[in-house]
N, C-alpha and C positions, 0 to 999 in steps of 0.2 A: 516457333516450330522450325526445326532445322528441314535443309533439303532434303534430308535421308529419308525423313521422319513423314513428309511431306509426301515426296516420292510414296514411300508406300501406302497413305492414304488414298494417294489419286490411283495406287493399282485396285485396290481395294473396291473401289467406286467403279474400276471398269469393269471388274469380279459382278458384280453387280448390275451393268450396264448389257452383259453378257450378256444374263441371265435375263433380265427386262425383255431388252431389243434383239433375243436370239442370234447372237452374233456368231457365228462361224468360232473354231478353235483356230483357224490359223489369221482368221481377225484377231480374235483379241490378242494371239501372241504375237502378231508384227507391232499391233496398240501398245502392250507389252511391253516388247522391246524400245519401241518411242520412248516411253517412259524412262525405262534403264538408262538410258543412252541422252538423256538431258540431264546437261550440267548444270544450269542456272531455272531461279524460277520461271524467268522469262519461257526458256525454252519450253519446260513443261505448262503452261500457259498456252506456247502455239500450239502442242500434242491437243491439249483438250478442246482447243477451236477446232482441229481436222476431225477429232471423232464427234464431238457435237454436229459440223457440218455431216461425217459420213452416216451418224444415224438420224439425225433429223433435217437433213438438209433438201429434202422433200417435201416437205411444209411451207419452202419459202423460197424456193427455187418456181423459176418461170417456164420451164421446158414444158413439152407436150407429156410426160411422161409422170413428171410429178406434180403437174395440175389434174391427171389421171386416178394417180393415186390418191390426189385429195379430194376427189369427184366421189371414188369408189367409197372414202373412209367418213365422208359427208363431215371435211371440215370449213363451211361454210360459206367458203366463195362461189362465186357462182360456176357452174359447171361448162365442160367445155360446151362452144360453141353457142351459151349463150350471147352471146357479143351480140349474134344477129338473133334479134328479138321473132320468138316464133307468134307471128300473127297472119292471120288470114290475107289475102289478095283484096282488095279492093273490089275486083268483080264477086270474090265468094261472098262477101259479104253485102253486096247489093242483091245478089239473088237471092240471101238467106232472109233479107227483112223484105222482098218481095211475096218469098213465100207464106210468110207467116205460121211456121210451124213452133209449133210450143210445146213443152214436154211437161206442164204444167197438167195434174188432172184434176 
C-alpha cells in the first residue's frame, strides 16, 4: 500500500473515530490536516499516537481528573481516595462490640 493510499485509509478511520468518540468538527479537521501534511509513514504513525492519546488518553493517565472520569465510567481501578482504606476508629469499633447490637432477627 502506497503513502496516498495509506493516508486515506487512516482519514477514513478518523471519519470514523469522529463519529465513535464525538469529536468536535474542528478536531477532527486539525486530525485532518495532520494527516495531509505527513510525508512519510513514520510521520502518520506519530498523527495516530496524538489522537489515540487525545481520545483515550484518560484511561491511563494519572491526573486527578482522569482518574475521575475513570471513577465515573467504573473502569476498574479503584476509585479516588480509596488509597485510604475507609475503616472504622479503633474506638467506634470497641464501642460497637461492647454494645452488642445485632441487626440479626
Amino acid at each position: 500500500m502506497g503513502i496516498r493510499q495509506r493516508k486515506q485509509h487512516l482519514i477514513v478511520a478518523l471519519r470514523a473515530k469522529k463519529i465513535a468518540h464525538r469529536l468536535t468538527d474542528e478536531q477532527f479537521k486539525r486530525f485532518e490536516l495532520m494527516y495531509r501534511q505527513a510525508r512519510t509513514e513514520a510521520e502518520q504513525d506519530q498523527v495516530t499516537v496524538v489522537i489515540d492519546s487525545f481520545v483515550n488518553g484518560w484511561k491511563d493517565d494519572t491526573d486527578a481528573f482522569s482518574r475521575l472520569l475513570r471513577d465515573v465510567n467504573d473502569f476498574g481501578d479503584a476509585p479516588i481516595g480509596a488509597e485510604e482504606e475507609d475503616e472504622d476508629p479503633p474506638s467506634l469499633k470497641a464501642a460497637l462490640a461492647r454494645s452488642r447490637v445485632t441487626f440479626l432477627r
